[in-house]
C-alpha positions, 0 to 999 in steps of 0.5 A: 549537515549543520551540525557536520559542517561545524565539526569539520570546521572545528576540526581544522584548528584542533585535529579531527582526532580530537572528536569522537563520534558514535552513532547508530549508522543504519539504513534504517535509522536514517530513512526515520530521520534521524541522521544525513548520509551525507552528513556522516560522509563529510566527517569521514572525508575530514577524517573523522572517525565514525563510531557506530553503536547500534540502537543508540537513541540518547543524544549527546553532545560535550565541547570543551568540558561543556556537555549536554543530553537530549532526545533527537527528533525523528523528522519522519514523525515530527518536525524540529521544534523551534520554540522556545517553549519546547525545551528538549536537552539537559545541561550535565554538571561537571561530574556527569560530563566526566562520566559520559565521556568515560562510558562513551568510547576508549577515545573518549576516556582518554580524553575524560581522564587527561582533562580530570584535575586530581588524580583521585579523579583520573583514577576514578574514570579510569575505573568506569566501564565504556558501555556504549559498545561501538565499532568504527564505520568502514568503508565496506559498512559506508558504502552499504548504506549509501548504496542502499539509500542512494537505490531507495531515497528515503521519503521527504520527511516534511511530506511524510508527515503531512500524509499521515495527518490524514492517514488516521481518518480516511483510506480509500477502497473499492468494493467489486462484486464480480461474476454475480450478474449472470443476466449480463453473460453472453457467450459468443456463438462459434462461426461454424453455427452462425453462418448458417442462418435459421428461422427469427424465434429467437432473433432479439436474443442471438446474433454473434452472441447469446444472451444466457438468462432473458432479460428480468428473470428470476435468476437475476443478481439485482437485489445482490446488486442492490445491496452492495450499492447500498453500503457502498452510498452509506460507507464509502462515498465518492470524492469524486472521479479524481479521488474514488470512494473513500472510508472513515477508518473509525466507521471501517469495523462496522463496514467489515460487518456489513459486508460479512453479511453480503458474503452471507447473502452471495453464498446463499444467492449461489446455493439458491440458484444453482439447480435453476441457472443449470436448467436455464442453460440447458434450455438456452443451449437446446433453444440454439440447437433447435434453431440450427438443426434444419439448416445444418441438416440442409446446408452442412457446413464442411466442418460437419462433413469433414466429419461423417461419411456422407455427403448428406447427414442425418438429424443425429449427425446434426445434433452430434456436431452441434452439441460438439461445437457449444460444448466448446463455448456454454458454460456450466452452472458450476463455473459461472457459480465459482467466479461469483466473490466480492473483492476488497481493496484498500489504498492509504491516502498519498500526498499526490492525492492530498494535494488536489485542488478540491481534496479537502471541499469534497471531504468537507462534502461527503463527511460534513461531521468533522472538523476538518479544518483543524485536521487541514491545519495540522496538515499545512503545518506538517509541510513545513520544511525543515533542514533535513526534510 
């Protein structure tokens, strides 16, 4: 906006015709910091005529027969550099101003030709070709662009960049095996069967559900469990509740080959306990039908009467509609198999997290190795602001 401001300011004293303007006017260029939409839409409230040249990068400025060349900074990696010992523009010499001006738009020549003195000089301009193709920035282009910026602001640059100090280093994850336990799963028992009572055998294990596998058996996922616990404390520790689990991203290669081999230890662990898990739920299922069967054969509930055509039904009819019913709640070994998988998720660090309060304690906690103070140094000196941040 300096730089705009300035311009519009010269151009009231000597005609906004009198400046040429190029520049690559994308939504793109701009979310990389390398201009101001706003700064564009002052020229052009002036009058200014805005140029614009795709993929243009080499900056360049000439005033009055004065020009100089330099490399524009894009904000969204790095700041402006105030020091003087970063010196990033070269002074072009008489001759070479004259050049670039002739390359730079038919405006421009125009004026390169007009301020030459000789007119072996003026003929000589005229000859070189304008090599920056450009098209003037309508209305229609203009509004593009605003629009879309307007719809997706680009990121404060200053903030930006304090993320990605820390993005080389750290990313968050979450490891989930899921379906796994089939010690945990319980099915709840239909109401039609529960209401029927029966005798105390198997009282600790069915009320309103059912435990599928008795506690401490050998299909037990434990060990499975054991060991995705295991890389989880030796790959991604906690920074705490606020914060999650994170993973060094120079140690995430080898992470990836720990977890390969689980993968090959669940697809083993489904293989293994197939054919047993399948007998377990067989027996579970003919342990409740054993349980109901005299009491829906003394008390038949009318959701088995309704179904037979007497009022007093047989061991069979019993058997027929119990069965009927689990059917429609138990699960097979196959589908408690298939929902067994460990999930991967991976989170880049944001500057909402960055900022809590203890971010950088209990970094400097669980990866006691590095130097953070230095990253953290680089971090705060990111967040400077800058005109355009």
């Amino acid at each position: 906006m300096e730089v705009a401001h300035a311009m519009v300011d010269v151009s009231k004293c000597i005609g906004y015709e009198s400046l040429a303007v190029s520049l690559d006017f994308d939504e793109r260029v701009i979310r990389m910091g390398y201009g101001d939409v706003n700064a564009v839409k002052a020229l052009r409230n002036t009058g200014i005529l805005i140029n614009h040249a795709p993929g243009l990068r080499s900056a360049l400025i000439i005033v009055d027969g004065e020009g100089y060349t330099f490399t524009p900074t894009p904000l969204y990696l790095e700041a402006e550099s105030g020091s003087e010992v970063a010196r990033n523009a070269l002074r072009l010499s008489g001759e070479q101003v004259a050049e670039a001006l002739a390359r730079l738009s038919p405006a421009a020549k125009a004026i390169a030709i007009a301020q030459a003195r000789e007119p072996e000089e003026k003929t000589r301009i005229a000859a070189l070709p304008v090599e920056v193709g450009a098209v003037q920035v309508n209305e229609d282009h203009f509004k593009q662009v605003e629009s879309g910026l307007h719809e997706a602001p680009p990121v404060k640059f200053d903030l930006a960049r304090q993320v990605r100090v820390f993005e080389p280093y750290l990313q968050y994850v979450e490891l989930s095996l899921t379906g796994a336990a089939i010690q945990r799963h319980r099915l709840v028992i239909p109401p039609t069967i529960h209401k029927l009572g029966g005798n105390k055998d198997i009282e600790g294990r069915l009320r309103t559900t059912f435990e599928l596998i008795a506690k401490g058996g050998k299909l037990s996922s434990k060990p499975l469990e054991d060991s995705i616990n295991e890389i989880r404390k030796n790959f991604t520790p906690s920074l705490g509740k606020d914060h999650g689990r994170v993973v060094l991203k120079a140690a995430k290669p080898l992470l990836a080959k720990r977890l390969e081999k689980f993968r090959e230890e669940l697809k083993s662990y489904q293989e293994s306990v197939g054919t047993a898990l399948q007998k377990h739920l067989n027996d579970s299922r003919q342990q409740i039908v054993d349980f109901y069967l005299q009491s829906t054969i003394k008390n038949p509930p009318d959701a088995l009467i309704g179904q037979i055509a007497s009022e007093s039904p047989t061991e069979l009819d019993a058997l027929c509609w119990l069965n009927g019913e689990l059917d429609r709640v138990f699960p097979s070994a196959e589908s408690l198999i298939k929902v067994m998988k460990l999930e991967e998720r991976y989170k880049d660090v944001t500057f909402e997290t960055l900022n809590h309060r203890d971010f950088l304690s209990s970094v400097k906690k669980v990866f006691p190795n590095i130097d953070w103070e230095k990253t953290y140094d680089e971090f705060r000196a990111a967040g400077e602001s800058d005109t355009n941040g």
